[in-house]
C-alpha positions as CSV (number, residue, x, y, z in Angstrom):
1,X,15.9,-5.0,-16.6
2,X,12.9,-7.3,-16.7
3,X,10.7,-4.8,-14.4
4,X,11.5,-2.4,-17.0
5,X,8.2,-0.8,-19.8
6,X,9.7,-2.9,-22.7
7,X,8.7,-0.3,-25.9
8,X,8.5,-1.4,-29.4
9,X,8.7,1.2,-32.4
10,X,7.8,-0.9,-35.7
11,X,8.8,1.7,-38.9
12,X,9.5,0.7,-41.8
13,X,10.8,2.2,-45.0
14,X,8.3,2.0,-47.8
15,X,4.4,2.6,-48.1
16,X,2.0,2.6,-50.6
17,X,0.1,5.8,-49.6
18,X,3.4,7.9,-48.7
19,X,6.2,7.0,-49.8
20,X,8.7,7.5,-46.5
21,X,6.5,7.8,-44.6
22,X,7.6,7.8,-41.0
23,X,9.9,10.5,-42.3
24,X,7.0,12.9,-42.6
25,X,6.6,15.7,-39.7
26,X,4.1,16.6,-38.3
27,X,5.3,19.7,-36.7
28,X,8.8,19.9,-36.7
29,X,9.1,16.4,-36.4
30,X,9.0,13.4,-37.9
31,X,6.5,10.5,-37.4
32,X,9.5,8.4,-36.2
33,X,10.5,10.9,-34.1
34,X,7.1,11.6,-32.2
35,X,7.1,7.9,-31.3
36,X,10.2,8.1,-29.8
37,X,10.0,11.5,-27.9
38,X,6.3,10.2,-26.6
39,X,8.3,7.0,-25.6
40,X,10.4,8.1,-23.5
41,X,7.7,10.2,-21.4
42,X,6.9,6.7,-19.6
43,X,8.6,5.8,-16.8
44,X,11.3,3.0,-16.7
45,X,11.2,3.2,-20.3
46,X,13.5,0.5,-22.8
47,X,13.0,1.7,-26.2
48,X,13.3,-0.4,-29.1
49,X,13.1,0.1,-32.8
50,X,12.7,-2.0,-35.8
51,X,13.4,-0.8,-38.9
52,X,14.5,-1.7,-42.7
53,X,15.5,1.9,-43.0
54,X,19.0,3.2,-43.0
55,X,17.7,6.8,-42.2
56,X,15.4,5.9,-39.4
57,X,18.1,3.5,-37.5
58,X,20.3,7.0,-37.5
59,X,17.4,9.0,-36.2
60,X,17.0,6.4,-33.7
61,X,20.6,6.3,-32.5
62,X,20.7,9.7,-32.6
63,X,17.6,9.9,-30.6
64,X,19.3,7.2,-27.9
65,X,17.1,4.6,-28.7
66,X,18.3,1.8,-26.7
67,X,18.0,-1.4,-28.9
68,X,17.8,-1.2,-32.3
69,X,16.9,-4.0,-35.2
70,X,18.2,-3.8,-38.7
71,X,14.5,-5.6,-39.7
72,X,15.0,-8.2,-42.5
73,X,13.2,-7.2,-45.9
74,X,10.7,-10.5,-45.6
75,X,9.2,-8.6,-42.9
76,X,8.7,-4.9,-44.3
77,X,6.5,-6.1,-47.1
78,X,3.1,-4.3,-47.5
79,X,1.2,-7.4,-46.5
80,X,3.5,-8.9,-43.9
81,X,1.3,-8.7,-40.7
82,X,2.7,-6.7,-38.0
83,X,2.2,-9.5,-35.0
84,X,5.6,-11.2,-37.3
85,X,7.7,-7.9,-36.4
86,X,6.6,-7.7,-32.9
87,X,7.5,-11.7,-32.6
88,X,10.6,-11.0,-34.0
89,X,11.4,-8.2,-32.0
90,X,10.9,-11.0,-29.0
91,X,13.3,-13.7,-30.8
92,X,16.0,-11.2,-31.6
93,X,15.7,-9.4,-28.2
94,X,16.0,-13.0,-26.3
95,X,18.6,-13.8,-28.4
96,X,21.3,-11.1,-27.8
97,X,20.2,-9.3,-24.3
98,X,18.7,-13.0,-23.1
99,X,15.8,-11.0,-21.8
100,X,11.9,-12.5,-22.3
101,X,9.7,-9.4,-21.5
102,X,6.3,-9.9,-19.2
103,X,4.6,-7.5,-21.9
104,X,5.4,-5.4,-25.0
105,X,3.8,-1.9,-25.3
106,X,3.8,-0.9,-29.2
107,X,3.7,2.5,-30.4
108,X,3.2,3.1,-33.9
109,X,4.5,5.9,-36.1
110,X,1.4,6.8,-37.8
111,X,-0.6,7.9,-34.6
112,X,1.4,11.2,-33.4
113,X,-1.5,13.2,-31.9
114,X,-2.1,10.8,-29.1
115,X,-0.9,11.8,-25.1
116,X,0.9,10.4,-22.6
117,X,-2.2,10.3,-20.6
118,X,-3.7,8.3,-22.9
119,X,-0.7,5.5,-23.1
120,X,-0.4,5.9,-18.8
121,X,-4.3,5.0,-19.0
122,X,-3.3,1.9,-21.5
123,X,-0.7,0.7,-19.2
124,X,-2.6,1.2,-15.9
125,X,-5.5,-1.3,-17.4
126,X,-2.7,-3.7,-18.8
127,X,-1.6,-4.0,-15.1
128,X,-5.0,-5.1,-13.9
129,X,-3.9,-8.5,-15.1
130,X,-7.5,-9.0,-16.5
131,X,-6.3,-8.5,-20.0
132,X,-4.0,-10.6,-22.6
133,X,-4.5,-7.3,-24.9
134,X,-4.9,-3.9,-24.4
135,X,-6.1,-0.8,-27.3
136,X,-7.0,2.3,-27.5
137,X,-10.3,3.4,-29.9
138,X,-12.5,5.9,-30.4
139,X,-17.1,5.5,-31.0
140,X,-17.6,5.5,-34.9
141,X,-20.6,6.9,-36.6
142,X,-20.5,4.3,-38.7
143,X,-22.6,1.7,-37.4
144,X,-22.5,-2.3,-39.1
145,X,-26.0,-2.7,-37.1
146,X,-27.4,0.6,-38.1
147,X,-25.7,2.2,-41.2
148,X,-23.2,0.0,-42.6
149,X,-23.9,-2.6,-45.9
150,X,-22.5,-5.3,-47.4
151,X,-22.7,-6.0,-51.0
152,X,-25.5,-9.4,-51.7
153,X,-24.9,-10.0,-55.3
154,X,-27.5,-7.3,-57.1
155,X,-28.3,-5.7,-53.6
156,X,-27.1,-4.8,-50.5
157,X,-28.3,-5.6,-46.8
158,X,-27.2,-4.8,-43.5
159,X,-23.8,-5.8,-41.8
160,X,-24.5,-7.2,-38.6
161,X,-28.5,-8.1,-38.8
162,X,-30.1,-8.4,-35.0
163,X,-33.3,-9.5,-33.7
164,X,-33.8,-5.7,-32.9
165,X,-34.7,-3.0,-35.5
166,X,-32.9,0.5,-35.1
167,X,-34.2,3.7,-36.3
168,X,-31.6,5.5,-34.9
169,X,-27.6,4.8,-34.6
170,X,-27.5,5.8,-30.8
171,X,-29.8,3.0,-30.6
172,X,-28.0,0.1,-31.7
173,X,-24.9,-1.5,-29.8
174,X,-21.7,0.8,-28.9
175,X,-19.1,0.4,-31.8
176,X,-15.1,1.6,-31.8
177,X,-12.8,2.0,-34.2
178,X,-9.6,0.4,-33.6
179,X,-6.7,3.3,-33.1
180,X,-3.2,2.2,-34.2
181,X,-2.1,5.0,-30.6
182,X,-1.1,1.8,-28.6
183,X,-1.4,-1.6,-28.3
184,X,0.3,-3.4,-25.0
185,X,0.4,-7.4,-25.2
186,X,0.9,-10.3,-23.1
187,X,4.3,-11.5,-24.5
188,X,3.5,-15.3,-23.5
189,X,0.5,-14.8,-25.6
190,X,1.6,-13.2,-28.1
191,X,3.5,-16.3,-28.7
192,X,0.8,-18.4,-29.2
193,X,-1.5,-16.9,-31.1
194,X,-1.7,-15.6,-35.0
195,X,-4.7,-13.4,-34.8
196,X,-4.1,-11.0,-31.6
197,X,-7.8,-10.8,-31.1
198,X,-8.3,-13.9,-30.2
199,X,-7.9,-13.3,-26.1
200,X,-9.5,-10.9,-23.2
201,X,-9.0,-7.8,-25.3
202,X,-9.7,-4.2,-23.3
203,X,-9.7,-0.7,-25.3
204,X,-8.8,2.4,-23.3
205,X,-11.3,5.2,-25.4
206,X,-9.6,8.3,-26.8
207,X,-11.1,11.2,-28.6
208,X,-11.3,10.8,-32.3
209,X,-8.9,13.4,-32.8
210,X,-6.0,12.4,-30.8
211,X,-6.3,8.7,-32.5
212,X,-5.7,9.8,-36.1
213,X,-4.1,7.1,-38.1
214,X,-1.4,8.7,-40.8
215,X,-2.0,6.4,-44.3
216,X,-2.7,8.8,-46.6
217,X,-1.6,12.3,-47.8
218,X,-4.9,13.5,-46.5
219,X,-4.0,11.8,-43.3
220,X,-0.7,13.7,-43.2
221,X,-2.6,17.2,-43.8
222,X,-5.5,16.4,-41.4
223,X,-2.8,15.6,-38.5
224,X,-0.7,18.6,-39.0
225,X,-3.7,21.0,-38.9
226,X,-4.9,19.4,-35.7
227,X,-1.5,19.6,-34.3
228,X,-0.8,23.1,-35.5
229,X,-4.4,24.2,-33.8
230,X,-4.0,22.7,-30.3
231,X,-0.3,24.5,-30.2
C-alpha cells in the first residue's frame, strides 16, 4: 500500500463562522462530502478522515472512506493548528496499519469548487521531487508592495516597502493568495518542522473562482451561486 496517494480529509465539528460547517452543501452535498467524492477521482486513492464529529465519521463510512480517526477534542479547538492533525493522522496511521507514507495530499472541506485537474496538476509537480510542499493559489489584487498598509501608531505606511516605487499594482512583484484546494507534503518533513513554510514550497495557480475558501455565511452563498452557474 505504500505506492498508494495517501489522502487526508481534516473536518471537524464546530466553527466560529458556521456552526457545522462541513455539513453545509453546496449543491446537493455537503462540504464533507465534496472532499470525499473529489477524493476518490485520483488514482490509487487511500482515503482518510479525521473528525471529532459523530455525523461526519457516519458520512464517511457510508461514503467508504477507508481509514477513519475519531480526532481527540485537544485537537478540534479553534486555534489548534492544522499541521498537529495532519501529524497525528501520521502517528495514529503508523500505529495501527504500520504504514509511514512518502507524502500526504490534504484536501480540505471548505474549498469544494476546485477540479480534479487542478489536484492532478498538484500531484504531478509534488512528483518532480523538487518540492518538500506543494499549494495551490490564485494572483490577489491586493498588493503588500502596492496597496496594502499597516497601521504605524497615528499613521499608516506601506506593507512591504522596496527600493522601487510603483504607480501601478501590475508593476510591483507577483503576489498569491494561499488556497485551502490542496496542499501535498513531504511526510519526513512534515515531521520536522512546526511552520510548513519553512521548505522548497511550489504553488500550482488556480482561478480565483475555483479556490473559494468556505468561512463565512457569505462564503457559503458565494460558493453555491458559482456552483449553481457552471452546472
Amino acid at each position: 500500500m505504500i505506492n498508494k496517494n495517501y489522502i487526508l480529509i481534516c473536518a471537524r465539528k464546530n466553527s466560529k463562522g458556521i456552526k457545522n460547517k462541513n455539513l453545509k452543501k453546496i449543491g446537493k452535498h455537503s462540504l464533507i462530502e465534496h472532499s470525499i467524492r473529489i477524493a476518490k477521482k485520483i488514482n490509487n486513492n487511500y482515503i482518510s478522515v479525521s473528525t471529532d464529529s459523530k455525523k461526519i465519521l457516519e458520512i464517511s463510512k457510508k461514503k467508504s472512506v477507508q481509514f477513519l480517526i475519531n480526532r481527540p477534542t485537544s485537537l478540534a479547538k479553534d486555534k489548534t493548528p492544522e499541521i498537529y492533525v495532519w501529524k497525528h493522522f501520521i502517528q495514529v496511521f503508523k500505529k495501527e496499519k504500520n504504514i509511514i507514507p512518502n507524502y500526504l495530499i490534504v484536501l480540505p472541506p471548505t474549498s469544494p469548487l476546485r477540479n480534479i485537474k487542478d489536484i492532478n496538476k498538484c500531484i504531478e509537480k509534488y512528483k518532480s521531487k523538487k518540492f518538500d510542499l506543494v499549494i495551490m493559489g490564485y494572483k490577489t489584487n491586493h498588493n503588500p508592495y502596492f496597496n496594502m498598509v499597516k497601521k504605524k501608531k497615528y499613521h499608516v505606511e506601506i506593507v512591504n516597502k522596496s527600493k522601487g516605487i510603483f504607480f501601478r499594482r501590475q508593476d510591483a512583484p507577483e503576489i498569491y493568495n494561499i488556497s485551502t484546494a490542496c496542499y501535498i507534503i513531504n511526510v519526513k518533513y512534515l515531521s520536522k518542522v512546526d511552520n510548513i513554510y519553512n521548505g522548497r514550497v511550489g504553488l500550482v495557480e488556480i482561478p480565483t473562482e475555483r479556490s473559494i475558501d468556505i468561512d463565512t455565511k457569505l462564503d457559503l452563498k458565494f460558493a453555491n451561486f458559482i456552483y449553481n452557474d457552471n452546472k
